[in-house]
N, CA, C and O of each residue as an XYZ file, in Angstrom:
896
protein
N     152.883     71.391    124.186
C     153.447     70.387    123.293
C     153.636     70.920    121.882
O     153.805     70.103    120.977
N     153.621     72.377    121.587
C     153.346     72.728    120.154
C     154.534     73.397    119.763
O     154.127     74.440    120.273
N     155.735     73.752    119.273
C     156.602     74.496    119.214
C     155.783     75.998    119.333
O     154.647     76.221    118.915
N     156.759     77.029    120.073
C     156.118     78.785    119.537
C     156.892     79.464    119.245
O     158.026     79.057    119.500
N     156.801     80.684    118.646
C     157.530     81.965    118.360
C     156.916     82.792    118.454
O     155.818     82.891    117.907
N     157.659     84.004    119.485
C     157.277     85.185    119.558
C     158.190     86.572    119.587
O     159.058     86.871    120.409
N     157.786     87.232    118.582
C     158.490     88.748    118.420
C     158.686     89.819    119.419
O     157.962     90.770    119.715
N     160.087     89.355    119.968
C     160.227     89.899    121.669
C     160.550     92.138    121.340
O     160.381     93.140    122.036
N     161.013     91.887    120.033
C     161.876     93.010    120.081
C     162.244     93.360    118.263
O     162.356     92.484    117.405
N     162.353     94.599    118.072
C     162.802     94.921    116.249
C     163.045     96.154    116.190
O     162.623     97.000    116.979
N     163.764     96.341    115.217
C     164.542     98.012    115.453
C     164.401     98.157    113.638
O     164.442     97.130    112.960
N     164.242     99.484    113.007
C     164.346     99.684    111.646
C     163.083     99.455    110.861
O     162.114     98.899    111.377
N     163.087     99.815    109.806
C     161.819     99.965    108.986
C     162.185    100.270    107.350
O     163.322    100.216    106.881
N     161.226    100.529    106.768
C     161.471    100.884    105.170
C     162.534    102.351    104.993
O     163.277    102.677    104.067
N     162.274    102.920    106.102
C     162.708    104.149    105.504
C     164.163    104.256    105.685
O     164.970    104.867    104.984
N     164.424    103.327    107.098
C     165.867    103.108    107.531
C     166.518    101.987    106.380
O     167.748    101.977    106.331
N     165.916    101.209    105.615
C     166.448    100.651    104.402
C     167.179    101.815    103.577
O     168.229    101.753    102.939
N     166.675    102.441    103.695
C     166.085    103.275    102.257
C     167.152    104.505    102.426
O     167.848    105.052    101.569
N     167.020    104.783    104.020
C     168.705    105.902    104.320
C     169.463    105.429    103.969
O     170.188    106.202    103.344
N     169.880    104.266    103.989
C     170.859    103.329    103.891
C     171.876    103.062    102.850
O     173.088    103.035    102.636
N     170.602    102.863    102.274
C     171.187    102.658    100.825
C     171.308    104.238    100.462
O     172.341    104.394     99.810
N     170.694    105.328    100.633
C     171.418    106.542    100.278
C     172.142    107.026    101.086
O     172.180    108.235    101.313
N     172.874    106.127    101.687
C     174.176    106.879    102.051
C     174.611    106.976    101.472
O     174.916    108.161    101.605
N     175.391    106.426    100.088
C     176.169    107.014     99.088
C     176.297    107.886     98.679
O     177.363    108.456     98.445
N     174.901    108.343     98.413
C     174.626    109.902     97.786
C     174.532    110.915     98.817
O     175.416    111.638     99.276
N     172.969    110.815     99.173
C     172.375    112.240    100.046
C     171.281    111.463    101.485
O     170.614    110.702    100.784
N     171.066    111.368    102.079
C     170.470    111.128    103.469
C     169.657    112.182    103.656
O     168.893    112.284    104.616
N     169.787    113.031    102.730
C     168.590    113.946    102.867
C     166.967    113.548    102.346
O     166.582    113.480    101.179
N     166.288    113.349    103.402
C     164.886    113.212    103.225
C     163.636    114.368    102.280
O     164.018    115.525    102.457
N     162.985    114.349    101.833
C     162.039    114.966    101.749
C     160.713    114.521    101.248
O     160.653    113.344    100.892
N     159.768    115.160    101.168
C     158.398    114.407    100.694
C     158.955    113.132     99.463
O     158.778    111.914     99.497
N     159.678    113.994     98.419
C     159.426    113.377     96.809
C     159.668    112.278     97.135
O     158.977    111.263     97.054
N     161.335    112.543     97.780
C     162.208    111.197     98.399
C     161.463    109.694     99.391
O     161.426    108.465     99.325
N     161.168    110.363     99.909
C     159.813    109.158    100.523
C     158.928    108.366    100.027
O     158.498    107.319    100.511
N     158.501    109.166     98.492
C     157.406    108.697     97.364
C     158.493    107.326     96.742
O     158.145    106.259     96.237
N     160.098    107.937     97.057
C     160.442    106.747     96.423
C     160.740    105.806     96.936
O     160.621    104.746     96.322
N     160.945    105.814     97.473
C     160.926    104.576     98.820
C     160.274    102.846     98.119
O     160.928    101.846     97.822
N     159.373    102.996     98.078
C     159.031    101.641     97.795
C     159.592    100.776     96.166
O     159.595     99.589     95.841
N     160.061    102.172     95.370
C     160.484    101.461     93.970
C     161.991    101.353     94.005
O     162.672    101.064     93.021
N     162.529    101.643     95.395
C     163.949    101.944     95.342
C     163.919    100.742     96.013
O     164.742     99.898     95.654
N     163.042    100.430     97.041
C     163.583     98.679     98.137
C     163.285     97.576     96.757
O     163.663     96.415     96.919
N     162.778     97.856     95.747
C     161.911     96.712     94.852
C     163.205     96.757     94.279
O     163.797     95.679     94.226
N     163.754     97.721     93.855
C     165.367     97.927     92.746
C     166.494     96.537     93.460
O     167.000     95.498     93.036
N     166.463     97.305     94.747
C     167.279     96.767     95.586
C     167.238     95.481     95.512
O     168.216     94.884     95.062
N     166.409     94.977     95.821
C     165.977     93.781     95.941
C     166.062     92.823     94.802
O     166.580     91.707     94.816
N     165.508     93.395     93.872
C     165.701     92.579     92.187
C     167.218     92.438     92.157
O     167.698     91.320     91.971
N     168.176     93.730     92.364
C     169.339     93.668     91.652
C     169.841     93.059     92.810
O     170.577     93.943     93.250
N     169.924     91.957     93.712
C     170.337     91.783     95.201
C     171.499     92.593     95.418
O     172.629     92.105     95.386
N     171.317     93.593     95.599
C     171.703     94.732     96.195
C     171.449     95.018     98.010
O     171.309     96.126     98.528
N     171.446     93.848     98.635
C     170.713     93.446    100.148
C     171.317     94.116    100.639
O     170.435     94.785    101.177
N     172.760     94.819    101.127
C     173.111     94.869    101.932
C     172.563     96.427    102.848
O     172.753     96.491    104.063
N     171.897     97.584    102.092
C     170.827     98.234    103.037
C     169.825     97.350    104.051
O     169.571     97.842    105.150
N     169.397     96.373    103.780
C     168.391     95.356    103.960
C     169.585     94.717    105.823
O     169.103     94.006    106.706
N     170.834     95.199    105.831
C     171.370     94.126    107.345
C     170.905     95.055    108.516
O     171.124     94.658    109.660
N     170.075     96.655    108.266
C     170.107     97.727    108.992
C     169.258     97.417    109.915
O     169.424     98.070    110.945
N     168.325     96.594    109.943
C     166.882     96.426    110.740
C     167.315     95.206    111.578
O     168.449     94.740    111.465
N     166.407     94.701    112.409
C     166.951     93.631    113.521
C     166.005     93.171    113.887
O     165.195     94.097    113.933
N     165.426     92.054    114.281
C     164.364     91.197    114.394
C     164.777     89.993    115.396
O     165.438     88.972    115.210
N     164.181     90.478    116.431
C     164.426     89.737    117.704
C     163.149     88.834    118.411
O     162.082     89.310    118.798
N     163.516     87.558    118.461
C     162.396     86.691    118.760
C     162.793     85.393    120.433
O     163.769     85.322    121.180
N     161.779     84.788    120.389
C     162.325     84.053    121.449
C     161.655     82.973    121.007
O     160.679     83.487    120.459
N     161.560     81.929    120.904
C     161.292     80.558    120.615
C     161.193     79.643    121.405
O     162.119     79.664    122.216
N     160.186     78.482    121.615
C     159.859     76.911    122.297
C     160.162     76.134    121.182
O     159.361     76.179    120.248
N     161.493     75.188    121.050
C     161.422     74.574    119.648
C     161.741     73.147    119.976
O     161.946     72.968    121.177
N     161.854     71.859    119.051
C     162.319     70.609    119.846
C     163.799     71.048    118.875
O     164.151     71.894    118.053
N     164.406     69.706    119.687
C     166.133     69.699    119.237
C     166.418     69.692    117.404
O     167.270     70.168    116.654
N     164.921     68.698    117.219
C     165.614     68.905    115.614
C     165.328     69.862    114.824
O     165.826     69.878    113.699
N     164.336     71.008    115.314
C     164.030     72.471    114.542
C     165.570     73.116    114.896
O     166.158     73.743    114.014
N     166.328     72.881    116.543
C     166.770     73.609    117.006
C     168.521     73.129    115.463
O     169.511     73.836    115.271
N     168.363     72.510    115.141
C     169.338     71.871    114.359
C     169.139     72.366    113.212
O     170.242     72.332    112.668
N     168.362     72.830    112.475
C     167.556     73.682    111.577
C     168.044     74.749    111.417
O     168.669     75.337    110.534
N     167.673     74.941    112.417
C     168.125     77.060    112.725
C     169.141     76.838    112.866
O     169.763     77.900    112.919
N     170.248     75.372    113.053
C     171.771     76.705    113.094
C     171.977     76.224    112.052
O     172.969     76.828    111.646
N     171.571     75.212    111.013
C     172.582     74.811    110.318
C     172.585     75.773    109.160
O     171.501     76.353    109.228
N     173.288     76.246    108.096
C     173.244     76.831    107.106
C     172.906     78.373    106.985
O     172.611     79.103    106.039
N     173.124     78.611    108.746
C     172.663     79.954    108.816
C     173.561     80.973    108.432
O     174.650     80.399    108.427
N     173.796     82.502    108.011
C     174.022     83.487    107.763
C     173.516     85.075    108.716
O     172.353     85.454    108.572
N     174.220     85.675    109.394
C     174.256     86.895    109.815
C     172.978     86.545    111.278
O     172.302     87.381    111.878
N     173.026     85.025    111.484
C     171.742     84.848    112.447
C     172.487     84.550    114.270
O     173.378     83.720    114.453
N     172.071     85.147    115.067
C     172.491     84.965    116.142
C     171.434     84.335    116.910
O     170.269     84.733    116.909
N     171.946     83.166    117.682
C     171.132     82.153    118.316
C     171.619     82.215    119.798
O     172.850     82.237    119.831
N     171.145     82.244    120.817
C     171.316     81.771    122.104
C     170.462     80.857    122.846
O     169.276     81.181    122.919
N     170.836     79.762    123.422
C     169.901     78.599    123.901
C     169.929     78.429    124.929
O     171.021     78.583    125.477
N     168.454     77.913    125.967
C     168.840     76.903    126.823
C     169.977     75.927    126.707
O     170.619     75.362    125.821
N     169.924     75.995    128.022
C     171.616     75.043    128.088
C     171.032     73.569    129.266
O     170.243     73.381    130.193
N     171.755     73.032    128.677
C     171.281     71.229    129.596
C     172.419     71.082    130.147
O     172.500     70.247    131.047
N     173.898     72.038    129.666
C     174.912     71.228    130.130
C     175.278     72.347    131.423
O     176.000     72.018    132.365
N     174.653     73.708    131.292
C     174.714     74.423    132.581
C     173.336     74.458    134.105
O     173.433     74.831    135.274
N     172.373     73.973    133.432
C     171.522     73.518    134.500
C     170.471     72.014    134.412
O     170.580     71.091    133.605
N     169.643     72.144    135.336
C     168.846     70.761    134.931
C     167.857     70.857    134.338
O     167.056     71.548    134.966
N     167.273     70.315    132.906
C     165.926     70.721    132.512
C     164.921     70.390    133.712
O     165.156     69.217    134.002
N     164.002     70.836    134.467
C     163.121     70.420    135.057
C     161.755     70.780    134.050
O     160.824     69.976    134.096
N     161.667     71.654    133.393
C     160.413     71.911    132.545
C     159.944     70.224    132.094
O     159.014     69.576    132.574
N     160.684     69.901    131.285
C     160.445     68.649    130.559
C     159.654     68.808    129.185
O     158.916     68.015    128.600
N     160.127     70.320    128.818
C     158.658     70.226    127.467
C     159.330     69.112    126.470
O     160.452     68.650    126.265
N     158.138     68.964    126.021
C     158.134     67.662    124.277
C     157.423     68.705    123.515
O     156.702     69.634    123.878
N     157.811     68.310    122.396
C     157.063     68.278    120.915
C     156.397     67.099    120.555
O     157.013     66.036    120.634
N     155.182     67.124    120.156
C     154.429     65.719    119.924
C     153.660     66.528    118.771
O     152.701     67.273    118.973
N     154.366     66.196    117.272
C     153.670     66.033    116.058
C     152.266     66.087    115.712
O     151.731     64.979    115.686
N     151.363     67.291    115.379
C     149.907     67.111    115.342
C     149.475     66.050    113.974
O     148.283     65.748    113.922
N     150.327     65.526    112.962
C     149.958     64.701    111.983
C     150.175     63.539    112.599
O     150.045     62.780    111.639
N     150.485     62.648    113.791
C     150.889     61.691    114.221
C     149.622     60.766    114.860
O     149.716     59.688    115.448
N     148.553     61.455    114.584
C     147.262     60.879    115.188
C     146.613     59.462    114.315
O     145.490     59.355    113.824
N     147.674     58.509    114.321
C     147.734     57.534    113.794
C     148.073     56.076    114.169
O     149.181     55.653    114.497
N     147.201     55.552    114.087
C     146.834     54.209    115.211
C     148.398     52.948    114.860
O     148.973     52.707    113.798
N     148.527     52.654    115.620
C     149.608     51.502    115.358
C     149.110     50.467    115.464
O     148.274     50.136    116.305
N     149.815     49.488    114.163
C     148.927     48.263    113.794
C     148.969     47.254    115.097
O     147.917     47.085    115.713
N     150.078     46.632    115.493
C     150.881     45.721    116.307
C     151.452     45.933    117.612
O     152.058     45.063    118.238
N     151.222     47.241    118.052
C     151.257     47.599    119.488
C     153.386     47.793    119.191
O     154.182     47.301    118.391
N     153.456     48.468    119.997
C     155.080     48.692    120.681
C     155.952     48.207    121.560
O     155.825     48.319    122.779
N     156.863     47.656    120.993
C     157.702     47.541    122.490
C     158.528     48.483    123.391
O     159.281     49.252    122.795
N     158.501     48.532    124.620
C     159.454     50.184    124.920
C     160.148     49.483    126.331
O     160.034     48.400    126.904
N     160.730     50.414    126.490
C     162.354     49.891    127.376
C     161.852     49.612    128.836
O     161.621     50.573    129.569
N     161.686     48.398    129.257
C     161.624     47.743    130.666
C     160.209     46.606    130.606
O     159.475     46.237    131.523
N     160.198     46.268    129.196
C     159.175     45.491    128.980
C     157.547     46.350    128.251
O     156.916     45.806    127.345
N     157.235     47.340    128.696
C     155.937     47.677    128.402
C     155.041     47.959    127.070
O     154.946     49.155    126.797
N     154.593     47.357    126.487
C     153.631     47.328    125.452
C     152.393     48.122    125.264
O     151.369     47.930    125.919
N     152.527     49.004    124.361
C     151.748     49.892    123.694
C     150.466     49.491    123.221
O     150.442     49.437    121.992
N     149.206     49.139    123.871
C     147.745     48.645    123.151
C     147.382     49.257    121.491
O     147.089     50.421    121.215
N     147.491     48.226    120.637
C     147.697     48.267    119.205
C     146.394     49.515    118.801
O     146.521     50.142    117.750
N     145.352     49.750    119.589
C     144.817     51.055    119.042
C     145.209     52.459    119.819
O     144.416     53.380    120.017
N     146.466     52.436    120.179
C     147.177     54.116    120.274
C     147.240     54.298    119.515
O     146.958     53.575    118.558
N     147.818     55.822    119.505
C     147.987     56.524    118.172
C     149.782     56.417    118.502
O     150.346     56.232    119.580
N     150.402     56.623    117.048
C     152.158     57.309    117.595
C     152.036     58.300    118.097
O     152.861     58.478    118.993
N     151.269     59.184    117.921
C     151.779     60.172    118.691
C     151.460     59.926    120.622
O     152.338     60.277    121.410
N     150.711     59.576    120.910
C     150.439     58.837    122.276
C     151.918     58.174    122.468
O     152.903     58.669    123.016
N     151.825     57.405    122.091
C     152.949     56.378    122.200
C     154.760     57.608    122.198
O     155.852     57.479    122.750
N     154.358     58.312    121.577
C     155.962     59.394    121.474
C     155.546     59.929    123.374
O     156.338     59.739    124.298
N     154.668     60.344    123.476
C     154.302     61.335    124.484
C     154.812     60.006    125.728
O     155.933     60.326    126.122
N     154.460     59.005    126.255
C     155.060     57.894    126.919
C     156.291     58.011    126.582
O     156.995     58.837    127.162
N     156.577     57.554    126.012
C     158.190     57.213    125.262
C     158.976     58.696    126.113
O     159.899     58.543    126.912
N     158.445     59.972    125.780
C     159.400     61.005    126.009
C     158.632     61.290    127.622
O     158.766     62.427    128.075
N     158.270     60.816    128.006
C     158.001     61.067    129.160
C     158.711     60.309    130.258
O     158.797     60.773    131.394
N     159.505     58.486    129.718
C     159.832     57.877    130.243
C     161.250     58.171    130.069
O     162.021     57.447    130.699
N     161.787     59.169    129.275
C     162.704     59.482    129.032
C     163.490     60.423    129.733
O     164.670     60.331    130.071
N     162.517     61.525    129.940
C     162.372     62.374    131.229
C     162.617     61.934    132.614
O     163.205     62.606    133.461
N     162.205     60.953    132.755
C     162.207     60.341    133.893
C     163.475     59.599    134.214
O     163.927     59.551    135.358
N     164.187     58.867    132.900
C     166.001     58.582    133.185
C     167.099     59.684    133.349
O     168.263     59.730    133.746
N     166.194     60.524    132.865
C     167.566     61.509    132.544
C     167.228     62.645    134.074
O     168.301     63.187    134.338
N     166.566     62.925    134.670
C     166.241     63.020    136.232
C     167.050     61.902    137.247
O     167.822     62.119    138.181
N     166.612     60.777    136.746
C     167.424     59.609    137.872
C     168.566     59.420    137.549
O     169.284     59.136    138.507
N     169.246     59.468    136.227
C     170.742     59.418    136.042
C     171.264     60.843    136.491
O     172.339     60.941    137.083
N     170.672     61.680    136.268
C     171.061     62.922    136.671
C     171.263     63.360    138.133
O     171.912     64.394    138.290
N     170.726     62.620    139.406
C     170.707     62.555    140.398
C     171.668     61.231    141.307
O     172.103     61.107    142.452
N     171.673     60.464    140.132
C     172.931     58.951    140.544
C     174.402     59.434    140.317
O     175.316     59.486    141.140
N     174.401     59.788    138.946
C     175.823     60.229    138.500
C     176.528     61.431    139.185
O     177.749     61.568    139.258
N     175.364     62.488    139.797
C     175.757     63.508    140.330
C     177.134     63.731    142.046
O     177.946     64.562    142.454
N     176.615     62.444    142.435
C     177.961     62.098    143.547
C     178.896     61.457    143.439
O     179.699     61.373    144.368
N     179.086     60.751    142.155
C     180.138     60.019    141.466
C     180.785     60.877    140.999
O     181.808     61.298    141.538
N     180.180     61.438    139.576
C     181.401     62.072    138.493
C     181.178     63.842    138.951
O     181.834     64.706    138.370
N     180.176     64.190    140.049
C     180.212     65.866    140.248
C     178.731     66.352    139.026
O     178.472     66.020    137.869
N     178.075     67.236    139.997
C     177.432     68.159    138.882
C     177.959     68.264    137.841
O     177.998     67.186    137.248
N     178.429     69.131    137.280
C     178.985     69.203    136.169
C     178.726     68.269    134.922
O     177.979     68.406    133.954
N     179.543     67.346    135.261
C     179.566     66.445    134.171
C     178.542     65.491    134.389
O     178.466     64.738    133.418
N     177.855     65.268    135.137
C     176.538     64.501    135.178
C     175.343     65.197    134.592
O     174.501     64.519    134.003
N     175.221     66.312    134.691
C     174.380     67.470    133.681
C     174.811     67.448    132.368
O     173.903     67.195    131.576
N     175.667     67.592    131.984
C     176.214     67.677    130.870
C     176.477     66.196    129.869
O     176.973     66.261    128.744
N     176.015     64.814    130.566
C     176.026     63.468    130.037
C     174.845     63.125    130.614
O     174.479     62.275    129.802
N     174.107     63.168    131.315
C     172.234     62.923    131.393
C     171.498     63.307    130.155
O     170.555     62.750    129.592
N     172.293     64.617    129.810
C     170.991     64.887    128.682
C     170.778     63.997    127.604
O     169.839     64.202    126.835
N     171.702     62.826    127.423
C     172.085     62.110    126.620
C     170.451     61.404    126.507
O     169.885     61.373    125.414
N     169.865     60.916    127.622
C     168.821     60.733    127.579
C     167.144     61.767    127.117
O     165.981     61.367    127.055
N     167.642     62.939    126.911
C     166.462     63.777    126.226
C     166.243     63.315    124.731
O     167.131     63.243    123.880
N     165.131     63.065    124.588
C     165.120     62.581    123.024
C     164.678     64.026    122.100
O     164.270     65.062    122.625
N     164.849     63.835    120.754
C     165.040     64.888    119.679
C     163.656     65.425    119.785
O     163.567     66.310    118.935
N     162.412     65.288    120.504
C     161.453     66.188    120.345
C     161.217     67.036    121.890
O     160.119     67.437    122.275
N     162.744     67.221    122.778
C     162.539     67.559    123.737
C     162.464     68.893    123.605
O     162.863     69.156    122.470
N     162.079     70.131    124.330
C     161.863     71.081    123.657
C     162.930     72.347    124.820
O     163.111     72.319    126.037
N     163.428     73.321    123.762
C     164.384     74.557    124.718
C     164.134     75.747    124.045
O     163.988     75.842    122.826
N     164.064     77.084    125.233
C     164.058     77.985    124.395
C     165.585     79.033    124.378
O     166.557     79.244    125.104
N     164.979     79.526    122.912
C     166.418     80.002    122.547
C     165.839     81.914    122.143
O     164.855     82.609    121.891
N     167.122     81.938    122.313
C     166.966     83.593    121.445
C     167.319     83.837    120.533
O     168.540     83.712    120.443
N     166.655     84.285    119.377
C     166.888     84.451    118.332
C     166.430     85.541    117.455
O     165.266     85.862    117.217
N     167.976     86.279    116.822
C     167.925     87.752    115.869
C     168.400     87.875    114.910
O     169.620     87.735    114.816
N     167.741     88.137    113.995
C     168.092     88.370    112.339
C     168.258     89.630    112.444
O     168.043     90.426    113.358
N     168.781     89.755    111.107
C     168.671     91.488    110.319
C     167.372     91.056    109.201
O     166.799     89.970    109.114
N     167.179     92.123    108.522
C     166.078     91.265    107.277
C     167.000     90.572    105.964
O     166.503     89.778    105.165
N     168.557     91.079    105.912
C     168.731     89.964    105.066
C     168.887     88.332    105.216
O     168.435     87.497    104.432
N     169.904     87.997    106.840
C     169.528     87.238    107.084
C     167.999     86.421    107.490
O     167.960     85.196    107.605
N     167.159     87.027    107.621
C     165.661     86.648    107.941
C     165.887     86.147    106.899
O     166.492     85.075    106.871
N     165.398     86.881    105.535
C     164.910     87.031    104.206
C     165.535     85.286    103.931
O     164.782     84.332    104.125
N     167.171     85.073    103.406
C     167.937     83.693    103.690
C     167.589     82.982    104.611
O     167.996     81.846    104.368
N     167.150     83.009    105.379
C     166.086     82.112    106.531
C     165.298     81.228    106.041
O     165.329     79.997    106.013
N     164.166     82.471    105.431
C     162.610     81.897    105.448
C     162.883     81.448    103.897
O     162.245     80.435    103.611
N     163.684     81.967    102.830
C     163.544     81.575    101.504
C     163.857     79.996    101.630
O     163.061     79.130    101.265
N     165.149     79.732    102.206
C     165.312     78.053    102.795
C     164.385     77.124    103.308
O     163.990     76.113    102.727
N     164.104     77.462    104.270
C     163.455     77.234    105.215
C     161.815     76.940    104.847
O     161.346     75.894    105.296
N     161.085     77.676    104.184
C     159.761     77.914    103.704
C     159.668     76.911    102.225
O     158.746     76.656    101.451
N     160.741     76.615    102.276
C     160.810     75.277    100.839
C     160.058     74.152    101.263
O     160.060     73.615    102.371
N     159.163     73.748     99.847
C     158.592     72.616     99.763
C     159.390     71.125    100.436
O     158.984     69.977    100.615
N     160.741     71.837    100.690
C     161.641     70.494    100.423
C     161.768     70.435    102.001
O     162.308     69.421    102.443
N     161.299     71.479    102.991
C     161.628     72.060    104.543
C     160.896     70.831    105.062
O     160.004     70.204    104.490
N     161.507     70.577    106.399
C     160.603     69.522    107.804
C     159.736     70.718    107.716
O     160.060     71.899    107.596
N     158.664     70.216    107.793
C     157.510     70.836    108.395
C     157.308     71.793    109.968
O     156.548     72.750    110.115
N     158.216     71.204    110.999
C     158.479     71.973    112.044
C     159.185     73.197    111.571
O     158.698     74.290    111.860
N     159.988     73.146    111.061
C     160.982     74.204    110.619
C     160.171     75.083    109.912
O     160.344     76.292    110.066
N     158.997     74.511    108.883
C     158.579     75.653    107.787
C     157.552     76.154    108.994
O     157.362     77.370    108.990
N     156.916     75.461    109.943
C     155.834     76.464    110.269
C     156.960     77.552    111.589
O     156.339     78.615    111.584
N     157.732     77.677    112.223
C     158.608     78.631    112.832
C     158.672     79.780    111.769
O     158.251     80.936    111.772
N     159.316     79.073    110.919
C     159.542     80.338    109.307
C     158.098     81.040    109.196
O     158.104     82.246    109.443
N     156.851     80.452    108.858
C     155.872     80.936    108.616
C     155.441     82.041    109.630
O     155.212     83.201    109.289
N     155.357     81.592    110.853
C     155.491     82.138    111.648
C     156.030     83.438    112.290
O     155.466     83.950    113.257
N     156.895     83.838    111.847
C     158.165     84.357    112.254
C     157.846     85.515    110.681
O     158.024     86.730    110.767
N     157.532     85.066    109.810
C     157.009     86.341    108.972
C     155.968     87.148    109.050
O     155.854     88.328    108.719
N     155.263     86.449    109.491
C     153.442     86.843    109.857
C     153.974     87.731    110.935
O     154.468     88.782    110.526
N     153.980     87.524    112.286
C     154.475     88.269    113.194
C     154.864     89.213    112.870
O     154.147     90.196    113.060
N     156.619     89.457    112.007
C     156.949     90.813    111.300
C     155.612     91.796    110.182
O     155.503     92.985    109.884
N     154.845     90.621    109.866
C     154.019     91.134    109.068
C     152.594     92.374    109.756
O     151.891     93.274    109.296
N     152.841     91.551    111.322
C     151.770     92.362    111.687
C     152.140     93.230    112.835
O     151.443     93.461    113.823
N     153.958     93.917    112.434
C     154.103     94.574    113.916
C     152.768     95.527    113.811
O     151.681     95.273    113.291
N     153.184     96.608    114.425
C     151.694     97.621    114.761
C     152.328     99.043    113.501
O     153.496     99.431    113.461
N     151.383     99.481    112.762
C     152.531    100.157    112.119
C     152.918     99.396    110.340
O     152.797    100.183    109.400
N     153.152     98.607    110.165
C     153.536     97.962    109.103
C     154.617     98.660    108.428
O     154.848     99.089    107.298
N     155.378     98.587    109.932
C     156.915     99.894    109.373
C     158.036     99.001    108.124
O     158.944     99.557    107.506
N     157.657     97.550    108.007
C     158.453     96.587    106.751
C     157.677     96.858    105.608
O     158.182     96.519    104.538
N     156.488     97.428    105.583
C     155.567     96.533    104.159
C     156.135     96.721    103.370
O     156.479     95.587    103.034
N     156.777     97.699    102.393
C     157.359     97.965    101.334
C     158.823     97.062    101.231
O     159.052     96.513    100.154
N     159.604     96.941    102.119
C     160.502     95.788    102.032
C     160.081     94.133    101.642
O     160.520     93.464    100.707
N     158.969     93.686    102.814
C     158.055     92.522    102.222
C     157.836     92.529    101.093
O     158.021     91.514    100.421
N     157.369     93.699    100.549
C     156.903     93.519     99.122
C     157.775     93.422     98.353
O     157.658     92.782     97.308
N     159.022     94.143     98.767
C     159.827     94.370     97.307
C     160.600     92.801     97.190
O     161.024     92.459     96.086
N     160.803     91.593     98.748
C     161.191     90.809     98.184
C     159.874     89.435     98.361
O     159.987     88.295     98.812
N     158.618     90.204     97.759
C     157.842     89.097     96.799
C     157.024     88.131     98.072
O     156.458     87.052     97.895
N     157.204     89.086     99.707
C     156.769     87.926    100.468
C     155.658     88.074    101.056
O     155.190     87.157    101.731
């Protein structure tokens, strides 16, 4: 029930920044050249000078609900997304997202669709977990009614109508570090859904702890 992210795959490091940006000049390495490395990604970075920074690639796979999944595309830059699809097969998983701040009693109990009433000391989040469970359960039986009428197809593709916004799909998902970087600076805002900022949080830590710490000097130079 928890959204996840995990770092399937990543290519590049500080030093491949750092060729990068001397391609202009010389690509020739040596000790000194290496020493500079970390005051040259900090340059970069101050003067947004990013575009050494699109060389690296950061490949993840994600459990998210629909409205993180709305998150990640909207306002995105240089980010490639691929998803579960509802309209090419049937969800049978059924994952939810159920809110860990939601552990909060309802005064007056609920009403929910076919009569049934919610005992006034649940919590919402109880009450979401019913709710999306009974939801699950229309979009299975419409999905199996509509299917000899209007054809697979389009009965898959208009059932899901019934998945509600904390249903959960996984997707694939790859940055470069500038797009990351435009990611998490958005995203990691005071002003962020909370689902969204902890993926972001997430999703840095991970880079933070490949094996190696082949980014640190990039992290650092942009302040993260």
């Amino acid at each position: 029930m928890k959204n996840s992210v995990e770092l399937i795959g990543h290519y590049g490091s500080d030093l491949i920044h750092g060729l990068s940006a001397w391609t202009s000049t010389s690509r020739n390495i040596d000790e000194k050249k290496l020493e500079r490395i970390p005051g040259l990604l900090t340059m970069l970075a101050e003067a947004e000078h990013h575009t050494p920074f699109e060389k690296s690639v950061f490949h993840f796979l994600v459990d998210v609900d629909q409205a993180t999944h709305i998150h990640l595309l909207k306002h995105r830059i240089g980010v490639s997304i691929n998803g579960e699809s509802a309209r090419y097969k049937e969800l049978k998983e059924d994952k939810m997202y159920i809110p860990e701040d939601w552990n909060i009693k309802t005064k007056d109990g609920v009403e929910i669709i076919g009569g049934y009433k919610e005992a006034a000391e649940l919590s919402w989040a109880s009450i979401l977990e019913k709710y999306s469970l009974l939801s699950n359960e229309l979009y299975h039986k419409c999905l199996e009614e509509l299917t000899p009428v209007l054809g697979r197809q389009r009965a898959k593709e208009s059932a899901r109508f019934f998945k509600a916004m904390n249903s959960q799909i996984t997707l694939d998902i790859s940055f470069n570090w500038r797009s990351f970087y435009h990611f998490y600076h958005l995203r990691s805002s005071d002003h962020a859904q909370e689902e969204i900022k902890a993926v972001a949080e997430e999703m840095l830590k991970q880079i933070k702890n490949i094996e190696g710490s082949p980014f640190k000097e990039t992290i650092k130079a942009f302040g993260l």
